[in-house]
N, C-alpha and C positions, 0 to 999 in steps of 0.2 A: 300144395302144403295145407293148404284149409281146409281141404276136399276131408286127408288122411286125419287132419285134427277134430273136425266135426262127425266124420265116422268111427273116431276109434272112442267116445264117448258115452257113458254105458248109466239109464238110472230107469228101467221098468216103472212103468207107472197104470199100467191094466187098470190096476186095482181104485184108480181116484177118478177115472175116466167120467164116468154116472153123474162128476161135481160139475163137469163145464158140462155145458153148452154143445147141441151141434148148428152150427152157424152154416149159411148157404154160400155161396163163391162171392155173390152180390155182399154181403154182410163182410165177409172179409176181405174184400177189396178192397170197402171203405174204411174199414178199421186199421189198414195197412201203407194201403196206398200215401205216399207222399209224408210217410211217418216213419221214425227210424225205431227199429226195435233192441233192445236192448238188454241181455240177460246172462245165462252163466249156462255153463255145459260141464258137467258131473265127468270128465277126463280122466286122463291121467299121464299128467297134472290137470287137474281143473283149469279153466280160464274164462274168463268174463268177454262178451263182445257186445258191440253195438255197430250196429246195419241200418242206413238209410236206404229205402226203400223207394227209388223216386216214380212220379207218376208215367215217365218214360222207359219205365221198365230196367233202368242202369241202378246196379246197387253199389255201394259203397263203404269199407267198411276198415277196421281196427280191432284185433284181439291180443290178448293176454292173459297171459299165463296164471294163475293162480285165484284170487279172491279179491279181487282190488277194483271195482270197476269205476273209483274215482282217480286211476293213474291209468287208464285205457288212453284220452285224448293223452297223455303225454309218454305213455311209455309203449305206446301199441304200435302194433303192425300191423299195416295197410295194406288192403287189398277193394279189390272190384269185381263186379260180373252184369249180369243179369240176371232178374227174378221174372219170373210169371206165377198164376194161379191157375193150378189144374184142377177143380172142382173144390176139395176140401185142403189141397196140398200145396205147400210153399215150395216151390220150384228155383236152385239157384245154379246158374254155371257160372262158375268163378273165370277170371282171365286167368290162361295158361292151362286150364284143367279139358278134357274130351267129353266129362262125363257130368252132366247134373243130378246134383242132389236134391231127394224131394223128400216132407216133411206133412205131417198131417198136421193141419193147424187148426188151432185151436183158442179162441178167443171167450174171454169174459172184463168184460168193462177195458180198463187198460191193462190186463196184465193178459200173457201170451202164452201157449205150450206148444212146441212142437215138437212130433214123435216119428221115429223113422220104424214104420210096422210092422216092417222085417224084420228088424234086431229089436225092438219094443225098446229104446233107448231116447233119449230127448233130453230138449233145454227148455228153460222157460224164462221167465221175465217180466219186462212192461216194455207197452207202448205208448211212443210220445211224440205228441204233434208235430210236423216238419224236422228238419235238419239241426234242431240244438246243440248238436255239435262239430256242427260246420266240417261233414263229410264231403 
């Protein structure tokens, strides 16, 4: 289900590319690792998530549907996998799914972009220290 909700989300961003940063695998490990990120995916319906990212590679997480990411902890759906980092790309297989989804990532200070390069579509966001919400 998350695989089809995070793939069928659509917002080109080519054009602002130039504003971030290209960060190395080592830079974004640490900017990631053991930190949950947190942001919205341009859908349809749009829907807000946040992903803890743990240092053992198990992710964790909750979305929802529309523009609300202060009723994510109490109205979301949960889900898990695991994440890796394949050079610049956020790597995730969800439990239940065959296939992983990967993500050029994309880091400035705490806030986050990720782009799937194929479809030029992505989410963005912030990131925030450990598990604050107790994924």
């Amino acid at each position: 289900m998350l695989v089809l909700a995070i793939g069928s989300f659509s917002m080109p961003v080519r054009a602002q590319d130039a504003q971030w940063p290209v960060s190395s695998e080592d830079d974004l490990r640490k900017a990631i690792t053991g930190a949950t990120i947190t942001g919205e995916v341009k859908a349809q319906p749009p829907f807000n998530f946040t992903e803890f990212l743990g240092p053992d590679g198990k992710s964790r997480g909750k979305l929802i549907e529309c523009c609300n990411p202060d009723k994510v902890l109490t109205n979301g759906t949960s889900y898990a996998g695991e994440w890796t980092l394949e050079k610049d790309n956020l790597c995730l297989l969800y439990e239940g799914e065959e296939q992983k989804v990967c993500w050029r990532l994309q880091v400035k200070g705490d806030q986050f972009r990720m782009t799937d390069d194929k479809s030029g579509y992505s989410g963005e966001g912030k990131i925030r220290s450990g598990n604050p919400d107790n994924l």
